[in-house]
Every structure is written in structure tokens, then in C-alpha cells.
C-alpha positions as CSV (number, residue, x, y, z in Angstrom):
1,X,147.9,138.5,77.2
2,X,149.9,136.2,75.1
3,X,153.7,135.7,74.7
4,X,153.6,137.9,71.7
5,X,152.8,140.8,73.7
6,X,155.9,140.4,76.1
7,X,159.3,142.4,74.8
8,X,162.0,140.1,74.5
9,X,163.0,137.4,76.8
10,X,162.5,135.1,73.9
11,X,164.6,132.4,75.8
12,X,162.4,132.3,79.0
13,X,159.4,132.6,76.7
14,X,160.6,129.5,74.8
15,X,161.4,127.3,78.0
16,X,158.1,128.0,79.5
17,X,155.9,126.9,75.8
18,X,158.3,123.9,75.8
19,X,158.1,122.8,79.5
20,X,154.5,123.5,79.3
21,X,153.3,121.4,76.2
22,X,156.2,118.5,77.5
23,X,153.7,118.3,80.4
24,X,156.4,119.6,82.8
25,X,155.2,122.3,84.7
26,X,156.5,123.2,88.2
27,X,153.7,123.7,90.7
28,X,156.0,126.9,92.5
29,X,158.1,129.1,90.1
30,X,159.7,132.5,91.2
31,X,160.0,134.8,88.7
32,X,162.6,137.3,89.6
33,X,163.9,140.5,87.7
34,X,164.2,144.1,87.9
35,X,161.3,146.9,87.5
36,X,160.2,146.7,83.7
37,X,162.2,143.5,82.8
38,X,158.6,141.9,82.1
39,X,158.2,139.7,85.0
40,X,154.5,140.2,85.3
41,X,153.6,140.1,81.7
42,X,155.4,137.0,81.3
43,X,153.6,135.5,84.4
44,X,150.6,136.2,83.3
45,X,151.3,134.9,79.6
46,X,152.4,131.9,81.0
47,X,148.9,131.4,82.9
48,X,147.3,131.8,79.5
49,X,149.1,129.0,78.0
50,X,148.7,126.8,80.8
51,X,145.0,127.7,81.3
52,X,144.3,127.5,77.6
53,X,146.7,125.0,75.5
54,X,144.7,122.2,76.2
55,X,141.3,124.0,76.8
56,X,138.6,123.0,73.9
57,X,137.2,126.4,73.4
58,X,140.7,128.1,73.2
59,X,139.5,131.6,71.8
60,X,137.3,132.1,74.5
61,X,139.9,130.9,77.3
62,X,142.4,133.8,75.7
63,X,139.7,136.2,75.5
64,X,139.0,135.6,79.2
65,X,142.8,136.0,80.1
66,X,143.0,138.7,78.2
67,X,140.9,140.4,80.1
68,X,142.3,139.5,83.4
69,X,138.6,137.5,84.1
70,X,139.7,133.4,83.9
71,X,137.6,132.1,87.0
72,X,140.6,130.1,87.1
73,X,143.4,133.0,86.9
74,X,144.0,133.9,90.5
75,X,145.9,136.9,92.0
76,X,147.7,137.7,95.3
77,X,149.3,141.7,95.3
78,X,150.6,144.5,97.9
79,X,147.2,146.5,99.3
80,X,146.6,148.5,102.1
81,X,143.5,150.7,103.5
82,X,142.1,153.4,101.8
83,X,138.8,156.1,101.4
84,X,137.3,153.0,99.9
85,X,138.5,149.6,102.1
86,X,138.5,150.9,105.9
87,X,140.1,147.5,107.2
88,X,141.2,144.0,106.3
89,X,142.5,144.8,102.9
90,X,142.7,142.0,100.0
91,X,143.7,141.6,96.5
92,X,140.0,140.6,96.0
93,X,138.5,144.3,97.0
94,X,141.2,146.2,94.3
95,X,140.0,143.6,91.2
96,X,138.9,146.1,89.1
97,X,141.6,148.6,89.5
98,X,144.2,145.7,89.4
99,X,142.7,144.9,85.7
100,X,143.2,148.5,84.9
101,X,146.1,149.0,85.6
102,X,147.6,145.6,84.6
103,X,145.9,146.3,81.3
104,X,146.9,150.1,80.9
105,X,150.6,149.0,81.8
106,X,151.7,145.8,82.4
107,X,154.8,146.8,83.2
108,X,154.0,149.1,85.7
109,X,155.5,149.0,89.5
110,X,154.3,149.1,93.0
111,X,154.8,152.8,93.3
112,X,152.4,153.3,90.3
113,X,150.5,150.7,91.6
114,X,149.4,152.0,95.1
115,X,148.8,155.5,93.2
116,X,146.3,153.8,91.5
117,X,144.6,152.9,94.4
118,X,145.3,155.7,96.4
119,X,147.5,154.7,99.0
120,X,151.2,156.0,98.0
121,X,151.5,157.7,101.3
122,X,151.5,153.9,103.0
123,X,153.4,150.6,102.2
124,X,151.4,147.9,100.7
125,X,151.7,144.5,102.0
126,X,150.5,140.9,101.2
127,X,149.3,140.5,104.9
128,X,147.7,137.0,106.6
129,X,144.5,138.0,105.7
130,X,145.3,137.8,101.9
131,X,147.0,134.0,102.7
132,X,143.6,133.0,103.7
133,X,142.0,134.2,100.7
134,X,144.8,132.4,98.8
135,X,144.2,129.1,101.1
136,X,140.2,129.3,100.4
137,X,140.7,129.8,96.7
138,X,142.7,127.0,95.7
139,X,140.8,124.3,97.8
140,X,138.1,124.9,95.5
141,X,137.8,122.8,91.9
142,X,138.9,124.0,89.1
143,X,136.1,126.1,87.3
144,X,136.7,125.0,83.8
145,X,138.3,121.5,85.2
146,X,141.5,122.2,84.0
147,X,144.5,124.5,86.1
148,X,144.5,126.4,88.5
149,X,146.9,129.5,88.6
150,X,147.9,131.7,91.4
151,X,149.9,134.9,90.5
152,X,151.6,136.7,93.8
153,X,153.0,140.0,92.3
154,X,155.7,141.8,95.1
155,X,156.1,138.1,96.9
156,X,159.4,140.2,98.4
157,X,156.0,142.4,100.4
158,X,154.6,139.5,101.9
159,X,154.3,139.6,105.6
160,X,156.5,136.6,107.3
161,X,153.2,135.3,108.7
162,X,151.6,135.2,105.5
163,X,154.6,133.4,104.1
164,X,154.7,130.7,106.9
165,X,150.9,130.1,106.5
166,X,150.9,129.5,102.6
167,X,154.1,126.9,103.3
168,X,152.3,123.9,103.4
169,X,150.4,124.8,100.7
170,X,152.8,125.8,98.5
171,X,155.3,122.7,99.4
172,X,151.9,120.7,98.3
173,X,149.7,122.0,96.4
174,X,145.8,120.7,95.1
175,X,146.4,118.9,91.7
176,X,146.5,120.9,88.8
177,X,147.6,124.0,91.1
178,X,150.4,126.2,90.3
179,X,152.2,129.1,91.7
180,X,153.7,131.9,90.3
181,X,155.5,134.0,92.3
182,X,156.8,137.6,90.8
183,X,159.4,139.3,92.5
184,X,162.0,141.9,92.3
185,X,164.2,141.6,95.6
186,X,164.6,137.5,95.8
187,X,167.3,137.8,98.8
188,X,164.2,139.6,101.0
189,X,161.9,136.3,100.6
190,X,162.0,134.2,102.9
191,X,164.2,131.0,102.4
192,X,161.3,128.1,103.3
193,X,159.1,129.5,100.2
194,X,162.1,130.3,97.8
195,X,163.6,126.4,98.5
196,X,160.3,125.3,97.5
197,X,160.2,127.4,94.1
198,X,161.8,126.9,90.7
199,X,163.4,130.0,90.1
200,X,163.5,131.9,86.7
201,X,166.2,135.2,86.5
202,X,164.9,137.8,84.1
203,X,167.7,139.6,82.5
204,X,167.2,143.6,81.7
205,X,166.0,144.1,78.7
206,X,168.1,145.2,75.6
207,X,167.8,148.6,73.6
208,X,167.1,147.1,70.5
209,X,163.4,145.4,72.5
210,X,162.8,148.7,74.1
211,X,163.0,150.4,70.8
212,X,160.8,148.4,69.2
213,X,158.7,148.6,72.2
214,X,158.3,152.7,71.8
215,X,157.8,152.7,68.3
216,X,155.0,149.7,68.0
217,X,153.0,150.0,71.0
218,X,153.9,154.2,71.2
219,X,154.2,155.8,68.4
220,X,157.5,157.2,68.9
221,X,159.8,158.1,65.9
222,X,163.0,156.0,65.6
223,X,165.6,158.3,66.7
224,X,164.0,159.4,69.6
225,X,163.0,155.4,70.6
226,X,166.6,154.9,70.4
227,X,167.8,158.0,72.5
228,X,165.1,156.5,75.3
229,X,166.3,153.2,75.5
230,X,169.8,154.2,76.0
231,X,169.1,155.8,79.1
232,X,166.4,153.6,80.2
233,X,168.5,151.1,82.2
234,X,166.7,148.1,80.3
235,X,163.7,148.8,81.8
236,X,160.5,149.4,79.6
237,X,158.5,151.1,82.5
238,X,161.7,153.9,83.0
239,X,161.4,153.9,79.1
240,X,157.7,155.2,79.4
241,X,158.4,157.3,82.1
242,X,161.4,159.1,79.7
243,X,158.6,159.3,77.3
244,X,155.8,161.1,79.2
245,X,157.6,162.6,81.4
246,X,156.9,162.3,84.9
247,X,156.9,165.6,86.8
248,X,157.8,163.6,89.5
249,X,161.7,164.1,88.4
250,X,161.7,167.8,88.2
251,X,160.6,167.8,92.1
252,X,163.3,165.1,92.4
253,X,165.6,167.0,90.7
254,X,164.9,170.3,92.8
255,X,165.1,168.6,96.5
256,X,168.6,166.8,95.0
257,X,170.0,170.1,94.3
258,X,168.6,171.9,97.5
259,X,170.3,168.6,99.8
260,X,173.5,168.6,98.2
261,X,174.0,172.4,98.4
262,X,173.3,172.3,101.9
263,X,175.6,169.5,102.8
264,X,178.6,171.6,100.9
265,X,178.0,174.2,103.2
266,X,177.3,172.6,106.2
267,X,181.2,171.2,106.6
268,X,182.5,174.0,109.2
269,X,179.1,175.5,109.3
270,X,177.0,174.8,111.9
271,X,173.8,177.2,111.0
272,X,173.5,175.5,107.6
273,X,172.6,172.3,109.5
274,X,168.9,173.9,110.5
275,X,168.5,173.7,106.7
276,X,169.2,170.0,106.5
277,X,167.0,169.6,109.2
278,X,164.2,171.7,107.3
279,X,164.8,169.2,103.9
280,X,164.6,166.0,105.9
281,X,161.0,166.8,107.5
282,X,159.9,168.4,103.9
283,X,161.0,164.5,102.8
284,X,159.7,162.6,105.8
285,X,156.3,164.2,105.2
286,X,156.1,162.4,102.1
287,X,155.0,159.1,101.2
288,X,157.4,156.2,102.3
289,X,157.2,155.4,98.5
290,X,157.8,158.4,97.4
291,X,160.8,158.9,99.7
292,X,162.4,155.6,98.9
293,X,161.6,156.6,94.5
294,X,163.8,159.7,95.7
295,X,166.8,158.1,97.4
296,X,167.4,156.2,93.8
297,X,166.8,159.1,92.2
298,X,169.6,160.0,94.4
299,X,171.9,156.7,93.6
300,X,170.9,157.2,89.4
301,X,172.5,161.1,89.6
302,X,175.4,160.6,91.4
303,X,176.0,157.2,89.3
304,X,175.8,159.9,86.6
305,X,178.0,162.4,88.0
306,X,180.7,159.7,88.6
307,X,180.4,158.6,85.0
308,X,181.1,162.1,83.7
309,X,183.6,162.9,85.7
310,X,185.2,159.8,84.4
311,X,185.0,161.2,80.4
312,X,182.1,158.8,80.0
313,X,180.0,161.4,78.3
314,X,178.7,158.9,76.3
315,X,176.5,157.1,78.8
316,X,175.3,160.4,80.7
317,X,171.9,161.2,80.1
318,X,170.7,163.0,82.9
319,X,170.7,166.7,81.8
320,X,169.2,169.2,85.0
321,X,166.8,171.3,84.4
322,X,167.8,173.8,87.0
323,X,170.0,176.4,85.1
324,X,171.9,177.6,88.0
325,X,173.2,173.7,88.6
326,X,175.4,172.3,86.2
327,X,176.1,168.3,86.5
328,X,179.7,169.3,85.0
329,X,180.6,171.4,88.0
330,X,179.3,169.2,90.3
331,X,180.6,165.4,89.2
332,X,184.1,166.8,90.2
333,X,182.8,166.0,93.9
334,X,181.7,162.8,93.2
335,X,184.7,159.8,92.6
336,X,186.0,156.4,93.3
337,X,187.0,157.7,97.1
338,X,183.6,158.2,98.2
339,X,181.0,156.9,95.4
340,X,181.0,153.2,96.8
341,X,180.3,155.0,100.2
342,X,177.7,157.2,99.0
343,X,176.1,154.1,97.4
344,X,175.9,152.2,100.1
345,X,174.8,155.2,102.7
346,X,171.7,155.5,100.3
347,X,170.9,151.6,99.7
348,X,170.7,151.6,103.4
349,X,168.3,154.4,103.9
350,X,165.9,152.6,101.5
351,X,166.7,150.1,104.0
352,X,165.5,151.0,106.9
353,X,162.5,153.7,105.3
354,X,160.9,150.2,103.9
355,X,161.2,148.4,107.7
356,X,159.3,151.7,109.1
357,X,162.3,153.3,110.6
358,X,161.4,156.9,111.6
359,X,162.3,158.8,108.1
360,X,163.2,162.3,109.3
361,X,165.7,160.7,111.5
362,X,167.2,158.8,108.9
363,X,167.3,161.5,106.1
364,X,169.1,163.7,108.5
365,X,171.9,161.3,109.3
366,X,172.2,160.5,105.6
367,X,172.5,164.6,105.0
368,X,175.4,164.6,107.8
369,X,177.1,161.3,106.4
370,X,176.6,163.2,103.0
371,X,178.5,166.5,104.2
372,X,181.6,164.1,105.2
373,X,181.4,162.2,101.6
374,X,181.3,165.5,99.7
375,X,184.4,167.1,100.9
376,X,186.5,163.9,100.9
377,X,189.1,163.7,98.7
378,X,189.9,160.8,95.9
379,X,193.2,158.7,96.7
């Protein structure tokens, strides 16, 4: 995968060519941007050049890279158990379905990810097994003589004692040895490996790359490309997902609709909270994956109920599918008095679903919360 493969970011591509063929490569970088911003792409575009600039057999180097198969190209990502890997999992077992899916989408996330290798119903982790692997790898020679490069996708997943045994080595690495560290969430790594990384900020990407994204690489006429990348919040991977999709939205969309009817008439109705009850255990028995994908499906409708009820019809795209719910009737509920509530009520649910708290507990306090926000009234 080369840099002409990677939408946009023409400014961070340009940097990392130049630093690169100046000879100035930092041996830790943190890449850091939002789903579908091209953090992974670009980190593995940026291995290629490194591995292959000053390699004397270049087409073969690139051919290798391209195939996710440099001996030299090394990578670190969120696994768990499955049917297939009963204990100790590493990025090593899941090679060949990490080339698939890297090369199917590149700009795929974790969810997708851990669907692929059938583990959505469990969080993935980079655990202290997987540091050792790292460890082991890099002490050995280069295989072609030249760089080494290690790619840790979802750094944000790896587990504190994985992070405090790679230290040392990432502080000082082997000659020729760099890090590239790929993460969305750089506030939930921990400080002593971010101090000792050069960090990179990925912007979002802008309409006019995601339209030409859909229409090169997809096929899609113009006017629709354009349509997509106006809602897709300058992501590439929402893009596709607008594209194909995802059935995963209507159930979204029906288990939205379902909670937010019940917590209108729970206020002064004590019966209706069995039914909130009954909706948090139909979540909680869901992936934690899938529940925290839900919860922002959650923050992205009532973002868009806010903006309608605001006269911002311009920038409203979500359009229900459920005939008997109308986003008009229902953004009236939803303003500046309680939205910055409601927003944070939800980021903290993802919260504490991704440290293991006990989800049927916390979807039901969010549903009661929820009943109070509903009925308040804007100043």
C-alpha cells in the first residue's frame, strides 16, 4: 500500500516522504485520528517507504508490502479467544485474517475487526503476552538488513502491563527499529509511552476526498458520492457503511425508538419502568461492542434531533425508517437544556461498558437519567 492509495492527508503524507528521505525518522510516532481518518493506511504506507526507498530491489519490496508479507513489516493489534485460539491469544495466530481484512478495508475499525475474527461478543486487547512477541521480534536482525517496522493498531487497548513492559524498549529501540503506534483515543494511553512518541493528529477527512473516494474505488455516481460524504462525518469507513448499508442501523434504530418511548412514559409511571428494565437486559445480552456501536448511535440521533430542532435542516441526514416515528416530532424534546447532559450521560456509559462494568446495570440507570432529561424543559 503506497501513499497514493491513502485519501487525502496530503500534508501528513508530504512530512513523512520528506522526513523520511532527509534521513529523519523518529523511532516512536503516534498516529492519532478518528475512525476512517486513514490512520492505518497511512501507517502502513509509511512502512513501505521506509522499508523500500532505499531497498535495491524496490518492486519486489512494494509487492511484498502490498501484500501485508515484508519479513520486516511487523504488527501488534486487539485479539482475544475464539472457536479457533483457546488461550494466549496474539496478533501472530490472526495473520491471515489481519491481511484480509486490512486488504478488503483498510479503513476498517475494531468492531469490524473482531467480527472478522469472530469475537464481537468480547473486547480485544493487546495483552503481555503480545509485548513479548513484540520484545522477541525486534531483537532479531533485520531480514532484508535494512528497517525494521512495528505497527500497534488500537495502542488506546493495550493492557497497562503490556505498556510498562514494551517501555524500555520503545524509549530505546534496536538500530534501524521504528514504532508506529495507531490510535484513536490518545488521552486513554498511558503517559510514559505517549512522552516517548512523536505524535502526528489526523484531521477528518473532507467531502471533496470522500467523494472521490466512492466514486474511484466504488463505483458510485456523483450525486449520490456527494449526498454520502455529507453525512459521513469525514470518515471514509461511515462513508462505506452509508453505502452498503449496514442492517446493523435499522436494529439500532428500532431499540432507539423502543428506549426513548419508554422513558416518556416512565415519568409518573412506575409500571412502564419493567419495560426499561426488559430493554436494558435485551442490550446487556449483546456484545460489549455492539452495545458501546449503540450508545453513539444514540449520541449521532439526538445530535441530529438537536440540529433540526434548531432549523438546521440542512445538515440532518438521518431519516427513520420506522413510519410511526417521526425525527420532527421528536427533536422538540431534545435542546440546549438537556443535550450537553444527555451527551455526557452516554459518553459515560461507553465509559464504564469498555472498563467491564456490569452493562444491564448501567443501561438501566442511563434509561432512568434519560426519563429526567426528556421532560426537562429548555431555559
Amino acid at each position: 500500500m503506497d501513499f497514493s492509495k491513502i485519501l487525502g492527508q496530503e500534508h501528513l503524507k508530504n512530512h513523512l516522504m520528506k522526513s523520511t528521505d532527509n534521513g529523519r525518522i523518529s523511532h516512536a510516532q503516534l498516529f492519532v485520528g478518528d475512525e476512517g481518518s486513514g490512520t492505518l493506511p497511512t501507517a502502513i504506507a509509511y512502512a513501505q517507504y521506509i522499508l523500500c526507498s532505499s531497498n535495491k530491489d524496490k518492486s519486489a519490496c512494494e509487492l511484498k508490502c502490498s501484500k501485508l508479507m515484508h519479513p520486516d513489516l511487523h504488527f501488534a493489534f486487539p485479539v482475544a479467544t475464539n472457536d479457533k485460539i483457546k488461550s494466549h491469544p496474539v496478533s501472530n495466530l490472526f495473520l491471515e485474517e489481519w491481511r484480509n481484512f486490512i486488504l478488503s478495508n483498510p479503513y476498517g475499525n475494531l468492531f469490524e475487526w473482531l467480527q472478522s475474527i469472530g469475537i464481537e461478543n468480547k473486547q480485544g486487547q493487546i495483552g503481555v503476552d503480545e509485548a513479548e512477541e513484540i520484545v522477541k521480534a525486534l531483537k532479531l536482525k533485520s531480514y532484508e538488513g535494512g528497517y525494521k517496522v512495528m505497527i500497534i493498531w488500537m495502542a488506546e487497548k493495550m493492557h497497562p502491563s503490556a505498556a510498562n513492559k514494551l517501555l524500555k524498549l520503545i524509549e530505546e529501540p534496536p538500530e534501524k527499529t521504528v514504532f508506529i503506534l495507531v490510535a484513536i483515543r490518545e488521552d486513554q494511553i498511558i503517559s510514559t509511552i505517549k512522552s516517548r512518541c512523536q505524535v502526528l493528529n489526523f484531521p477528518l477527512l473532507s467531502e471533496e476526498d470522500i467523494t472521490k473516494g466512492l466514486v474511484e474505488r466504488e463505483g458510485t455516481d456523483l450525486p449520490i458520492a456527494k449526498q454520502i460524504a455529507q453525512q459521513a462525518d469525514g470518515s471514509f469507513n461511515k462513508a462505506l457503511h452509508l453505502l452498503h448499508n449496514n442492517n446493523a442501523d435499522e436494529q439500532f434504530e428500532q431499540w432507539f425508538i423502543t428506549w426513548v418511548r419508554a422513558a416518556f412514559k416512565a415519568k409518573g409511571n412506575a409500571t412502564v419502568i419493567q419495560h426499561l428494565i426488559e430493554w436494558s437486559e435485551t442490550i446487556s445480552k449483546t456484545g460489549r461492542e455492539t452495545q458501546k456501536r449503540f450508545l453513539n448511535y444514540c449520541l449521532q440521533f439526538f445530535r441530529q434531533a438537536l440540529l433540526l430542532n434548531y432549523n438546521a435542516e440542512s445538515l440532518v441526514f438521518i431519516q427513520p425508517k420506522t413510519t410511526s416515528f417521526k425525527l420532527e416530532n421528536f427533536a422538540p424534546f431534545v435542546h440546549s437544556g438537556n443535550i450537553l447532559e444527555i451527551n455526557n450521560e452516554l459518553n459515560d456509559a461507553i465509559y464504564h461498558i469498555e472498563r467491564n462494568g456490569n452493562a444491564k446495570i448501567i443501561l438501566l440507570d442511563l434509561s432512568i437519567k434519560l426519563t429526567r432529561l426528556l421532560h426537562s424543559k429548555e431555559v
